[in-house]
N, C-alpha and C positions, 0 to 999 in steps of 0.2 A: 788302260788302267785308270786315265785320269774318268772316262765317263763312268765306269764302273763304279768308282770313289764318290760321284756328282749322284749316279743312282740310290748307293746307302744313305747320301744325305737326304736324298729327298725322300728315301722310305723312314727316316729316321724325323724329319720334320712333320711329313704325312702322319706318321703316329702318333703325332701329338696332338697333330689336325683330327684325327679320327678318334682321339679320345675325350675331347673335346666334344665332338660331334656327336657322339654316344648319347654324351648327355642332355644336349636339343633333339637329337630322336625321339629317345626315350617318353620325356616328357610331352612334346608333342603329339606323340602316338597314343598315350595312354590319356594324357588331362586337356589336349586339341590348344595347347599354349604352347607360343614360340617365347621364350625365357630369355628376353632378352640381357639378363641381370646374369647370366652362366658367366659370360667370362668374365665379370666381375669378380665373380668367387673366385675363381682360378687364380686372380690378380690378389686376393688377400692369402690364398695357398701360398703363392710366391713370398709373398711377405710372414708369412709363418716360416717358412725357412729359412728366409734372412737372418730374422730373431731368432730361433730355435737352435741352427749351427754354430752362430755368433755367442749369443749369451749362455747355452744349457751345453750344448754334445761337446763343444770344441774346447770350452773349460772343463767338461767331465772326461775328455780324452776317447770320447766315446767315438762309430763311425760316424761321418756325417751324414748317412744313405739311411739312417735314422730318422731324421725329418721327416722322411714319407707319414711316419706317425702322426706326429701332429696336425702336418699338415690336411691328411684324410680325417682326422676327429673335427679339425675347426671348420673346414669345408663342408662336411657333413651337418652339422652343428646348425651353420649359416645358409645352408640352402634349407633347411628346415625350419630354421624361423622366418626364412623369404615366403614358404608356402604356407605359413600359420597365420601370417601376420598379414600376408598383401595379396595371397592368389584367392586363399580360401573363400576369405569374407566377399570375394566377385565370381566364383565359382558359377552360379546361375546366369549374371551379368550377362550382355551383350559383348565379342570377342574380345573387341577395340576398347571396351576398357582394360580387361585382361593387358592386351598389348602397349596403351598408356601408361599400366602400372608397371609394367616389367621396363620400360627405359625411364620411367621416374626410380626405380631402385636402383637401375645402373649407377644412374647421375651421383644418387644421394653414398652410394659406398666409393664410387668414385672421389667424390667431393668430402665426406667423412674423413679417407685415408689421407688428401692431401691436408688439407686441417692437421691430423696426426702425425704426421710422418714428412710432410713438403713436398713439392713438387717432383724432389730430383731425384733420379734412380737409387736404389740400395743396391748394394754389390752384396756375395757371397761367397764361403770361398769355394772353394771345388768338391763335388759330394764325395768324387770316388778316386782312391791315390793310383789308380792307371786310368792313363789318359788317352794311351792307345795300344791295340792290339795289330799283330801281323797277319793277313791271311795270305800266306804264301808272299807274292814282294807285296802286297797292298797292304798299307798302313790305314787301317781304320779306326776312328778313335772310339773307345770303349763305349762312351753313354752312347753313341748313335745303335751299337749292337743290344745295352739293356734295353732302351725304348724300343725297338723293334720286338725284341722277345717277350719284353712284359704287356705290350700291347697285345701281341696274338694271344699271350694267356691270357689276358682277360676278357678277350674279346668272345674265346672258346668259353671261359666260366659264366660269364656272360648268358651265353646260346645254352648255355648246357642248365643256369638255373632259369630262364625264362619255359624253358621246354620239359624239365623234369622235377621241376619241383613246384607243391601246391602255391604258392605265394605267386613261384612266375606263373604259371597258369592262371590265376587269378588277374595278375595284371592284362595278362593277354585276351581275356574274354573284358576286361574292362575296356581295352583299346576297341574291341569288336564292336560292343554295344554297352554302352554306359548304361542305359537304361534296363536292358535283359540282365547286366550283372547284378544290378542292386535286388531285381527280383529273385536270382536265385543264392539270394542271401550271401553275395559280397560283398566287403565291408568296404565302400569307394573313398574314406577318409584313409583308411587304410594304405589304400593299394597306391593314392598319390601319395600319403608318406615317401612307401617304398620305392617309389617310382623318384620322389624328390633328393631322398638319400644313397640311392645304388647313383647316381650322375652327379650330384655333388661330390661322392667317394673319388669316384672316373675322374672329375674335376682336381679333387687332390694330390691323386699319382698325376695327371698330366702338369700340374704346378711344380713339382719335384722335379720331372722330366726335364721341362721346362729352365729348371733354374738350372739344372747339371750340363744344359745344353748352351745355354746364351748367358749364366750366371745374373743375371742381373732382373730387379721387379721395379718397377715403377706408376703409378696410380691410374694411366691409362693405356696401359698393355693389355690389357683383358678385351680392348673394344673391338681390335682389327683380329685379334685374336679369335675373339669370338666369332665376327663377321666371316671368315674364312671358312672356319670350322660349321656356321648354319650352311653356306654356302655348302662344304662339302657334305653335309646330309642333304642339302638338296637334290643334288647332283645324283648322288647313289639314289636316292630315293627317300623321303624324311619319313620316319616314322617305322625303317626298317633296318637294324641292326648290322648285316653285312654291308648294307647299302651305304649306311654312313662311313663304316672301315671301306668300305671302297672310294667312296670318294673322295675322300681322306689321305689316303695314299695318294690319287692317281694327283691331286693337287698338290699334294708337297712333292713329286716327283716332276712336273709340269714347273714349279717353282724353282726347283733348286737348277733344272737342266737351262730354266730362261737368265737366269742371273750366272749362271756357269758360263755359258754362249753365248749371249744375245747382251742383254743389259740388267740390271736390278731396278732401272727405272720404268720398263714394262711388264715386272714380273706380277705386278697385283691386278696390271691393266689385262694381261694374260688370262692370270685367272677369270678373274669376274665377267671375260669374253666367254672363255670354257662353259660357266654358269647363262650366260643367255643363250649360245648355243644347243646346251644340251633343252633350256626348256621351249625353245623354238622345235627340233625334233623331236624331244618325248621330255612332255610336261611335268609326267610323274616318277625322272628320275629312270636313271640306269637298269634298276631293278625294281621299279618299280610298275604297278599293272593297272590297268584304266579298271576301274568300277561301277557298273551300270547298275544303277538303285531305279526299284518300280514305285513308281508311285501309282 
């Protein structure tokens, strides 16, 4: 029972890694930038929920599983003035500015929130009033089963509007050929919008996730956060949507079983073996497939 219990934590961490991860795919795959400024946002999601359950829901008596609200408006909000403000105007640029700018915004919202708020963590209080559920004698506790479920939903709405709707299609012939999309008259400011906003969204349910999991934000939790989370789109394959949910899981389950039996002091040195192993035997990720271009 007890590994069983060590399992849902680590599919229940994994989803948070994999929603995360969603949204360094994403953007990678579609505008060929690694975003390093993602768990940044995540890290002021968190802190929209501090405020949010503290000052408005929990004086309005309202639930606190409400925050998801704001906290998806303001992450949205702010991954989109990330992409107006600092990727757009390099969009032609050479990569490595692209990538200088993205841990100069880390730095500057990192460095912003301590100025505003200080170093020390914010607590919150607890989103949801069950704390655990019984499956049969296993005591699981509640948010480990929403994050599991609300990840595979979005994960499926996810697949389901890249594949059936004109917008996703649109992005997906952007990620193909940037250059053949604009010819056949798609709108490439557009489509990173859309591409900058559906993973800042991802980012905001994973901040919610997040705080109902470990309750607590603080100004550089987004870093290792984030780091884990590219890692585990590496691993599955970067720039493809199951791949990231896969490697995402298999990491926070790799995680929770090394700190359950082994120690919490090799559990990161763990992973990021996981991650050079897997690009020593296949480069491009789990699910992912070599591409021979003619020149």
């Amino acid at each position: 029972m007890e590994f069983l219990l060590q399992i849902i934590n680590g599919l229940s961490l994994g989803s948070i890694y994999a929603l995360v991860a969603l949204g360094y795919t994403m953007v990678y795959g579609i505008a060929l930038l690694i975003n390093f400024a993602h768990g940044e946002i995540i890290m002021v999601g968190a802190y929209t929920v501090v405020f949010s359950t503290t000052l408005v829901f929990a004086k309005l008596s309202l639930p606190l599983w409400f925050s998801i609200i704001p906290a998806v408006i303001v992450c949205t909000l702010l991954g989109l003035l990330i992409e107006r403000v600092a990727y757009r105007p390099l969009r032609n640029s050479p990569r490595i500015s692209n990538l200088i700018t993205a841990i100069g915004v880390s730095l500057l919202l990192q460095n912003t929130v301590m100025v505003l708020f200080g170093a020390g963590a914010r607590s919150s209080q607890s989103i949801f009033n069950i704390s655990t559920i019984n499956l049969g004698s296993l005591e699981v506790p509640f948010i480990s089963i929403i994050t599991i479920l609300l990840t595979a939903i979005l994960t499926l709405a996810l697949q389901f509007f890249m594949k059936n709707t004109k917008t996703g299609k649109a992005l997906l012939a952007t990620s193909e050929d940037f250059g053949a999309a604009q010819l056949v008259g798609i709108n490439i400011d557009t489509s990173m919008v859309a591409t900058f906003a559906i993973g800042s969204a991802l980012a905001g349910v994973a901040s919610v996730l997040y705080m109902g999991t470990y309750g607590q934000a603080q100004p550089l939790m987004g870093s290792m956060l984030g780091i884990k989370a590219f890692t585990a789109a590496v691993i599955g394959g970067i720039g493809l949507i199951p791949g990231a949910v896969i490697g995402g899981l298999l990491l926070g389950i790799v995680e929770a079983l090394t700190r359950a039996y082994l120690s919490s002091k090799l559990a990161d040195a763990i992973v990021f073996s996981i991650l050079i192993i897997v690009l020593l035997i296949k480069p491009t990720g789990l699910l992912g497939k070599n591409m021979k271009e003619k020149v």
